[in-house]
C-alpha positions in Angstrom: 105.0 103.8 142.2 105.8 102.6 138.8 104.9 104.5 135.6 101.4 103.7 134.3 100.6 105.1 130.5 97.6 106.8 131.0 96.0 106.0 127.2 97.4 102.3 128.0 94.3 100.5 126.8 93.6 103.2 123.5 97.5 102.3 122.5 96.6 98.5 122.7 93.5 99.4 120.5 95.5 101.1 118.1 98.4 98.5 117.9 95.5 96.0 117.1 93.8 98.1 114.9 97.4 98.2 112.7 98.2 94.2 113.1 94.6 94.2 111.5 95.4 96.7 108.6 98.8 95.1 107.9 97.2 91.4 107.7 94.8 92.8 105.9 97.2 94.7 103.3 99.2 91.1 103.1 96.0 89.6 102.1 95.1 92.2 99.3 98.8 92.3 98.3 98.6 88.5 97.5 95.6 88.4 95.8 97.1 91.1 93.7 100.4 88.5 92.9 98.1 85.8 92.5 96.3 88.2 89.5 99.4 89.4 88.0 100.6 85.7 87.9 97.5 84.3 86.1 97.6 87.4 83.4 101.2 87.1 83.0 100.3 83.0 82.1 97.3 84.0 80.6 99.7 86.6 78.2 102.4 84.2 77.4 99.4 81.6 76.7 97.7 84.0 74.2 101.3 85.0 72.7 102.0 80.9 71.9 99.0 80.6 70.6 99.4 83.5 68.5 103.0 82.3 67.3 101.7 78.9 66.4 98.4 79.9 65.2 101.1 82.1 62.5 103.1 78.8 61.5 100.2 76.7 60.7 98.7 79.7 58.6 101.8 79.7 56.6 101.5 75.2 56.1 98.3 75.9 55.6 94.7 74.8 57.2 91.7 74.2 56.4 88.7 76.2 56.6 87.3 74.6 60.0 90.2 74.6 62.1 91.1 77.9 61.1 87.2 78.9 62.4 88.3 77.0 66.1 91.4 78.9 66.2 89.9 82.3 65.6 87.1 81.6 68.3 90.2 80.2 70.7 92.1 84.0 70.6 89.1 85.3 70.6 88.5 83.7 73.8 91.7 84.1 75.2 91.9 87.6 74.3 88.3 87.7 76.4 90.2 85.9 79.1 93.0 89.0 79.3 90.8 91.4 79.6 88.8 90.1 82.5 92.1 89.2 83.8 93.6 92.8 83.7 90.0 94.2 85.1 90.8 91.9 87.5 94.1 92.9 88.3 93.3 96.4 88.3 90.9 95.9 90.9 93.5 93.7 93.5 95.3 96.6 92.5 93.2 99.2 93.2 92.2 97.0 96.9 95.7 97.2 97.8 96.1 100.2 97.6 93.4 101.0 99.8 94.1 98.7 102.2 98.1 100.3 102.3 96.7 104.0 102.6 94.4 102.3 106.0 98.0 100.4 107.2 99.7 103.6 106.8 96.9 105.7 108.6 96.8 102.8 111.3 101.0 103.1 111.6 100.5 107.0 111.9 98.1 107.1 115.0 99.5 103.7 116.3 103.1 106.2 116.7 101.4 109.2 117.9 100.3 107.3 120.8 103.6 106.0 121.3 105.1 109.2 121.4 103.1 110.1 123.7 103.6 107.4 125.7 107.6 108.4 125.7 106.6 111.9 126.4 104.3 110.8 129.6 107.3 108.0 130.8 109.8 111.2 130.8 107.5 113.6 132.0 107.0 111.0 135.2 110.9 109.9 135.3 111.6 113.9 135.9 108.6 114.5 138.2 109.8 111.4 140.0 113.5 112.8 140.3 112.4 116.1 141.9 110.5 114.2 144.5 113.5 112.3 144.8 115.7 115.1 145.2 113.0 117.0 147.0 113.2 114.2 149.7 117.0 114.3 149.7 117.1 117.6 150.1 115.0 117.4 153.2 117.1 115.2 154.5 120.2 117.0 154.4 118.3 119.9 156.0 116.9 118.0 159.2 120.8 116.3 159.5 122.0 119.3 159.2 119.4 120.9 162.0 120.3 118.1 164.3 123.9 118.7 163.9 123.6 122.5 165.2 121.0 121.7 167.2 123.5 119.5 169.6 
């Protein structure tokens, strides 16, 4: 008779239930790259924009231009901040959905260890029997051999 894990079908559950979490945790962790790339473009826009926005103050503008400029930081300044609330919240996802993988990983082991515990518990019983039989054996050979 060959071992059979008792909480087989619960283990397979909870494996699936931690390929879930970790795909899920992937997802959220990419979402929060994909947000940390656009404020990082979005920053280093603003900055240039800053930087030139200085130079042409120094040439000089006129009064319109400098009018579109201002309402174009302004802008882009709005722009950063939705893109750090942003962020913040991919962030804040991730992290969530890490503490579930990690929760997921936890009972997805204790079932394995259990599972290791059950296989050695059954390799030993099975060894006694074994030994049990053996020792049996032995006995009746031994029976037969005074018995003639």
């Amino acid at each position: 008779m060959a071992f059979r894990f008792r909480f087989k079908s619960l283990l397979q559950k909870r494996e699936y239930s931690l390929r879930e979490a970790q795909s899920a945790f992937a997802l959220a962790h990419r979402r929060w790259e994909e947000s940390r790339q656009r404020l990082q473009s979005a920053r280093s826009n603003y900055h240039d924009s800053w930087q030139d926005w200085q130079e042409k103050q120094h040439r000089g503008v006129d009064a319109r231009y400098c009018r579109e400029h201002i309402h174009f930081l302004k802008s882009l300044e709005q722009q950063l901040l939705f893109l750090e609330s942003e962020l913040n919240e991919a962030r804040k996802e991730m992290e969530r959905r890490k503490s579930t993988m990690l929760d997921r990983d936890k009972e997805a082991r204790i079932m394995e260890e259990l599972q290791e515990k059950d296989r050695r518990s059954y390799k030993i019983a099975l060894h006694q029997k074994e030994q049990k039989q053996l020792d049996e054996i032995a006995v009746f050979k031994d029976f037969r051999c005074r018995s003639l």
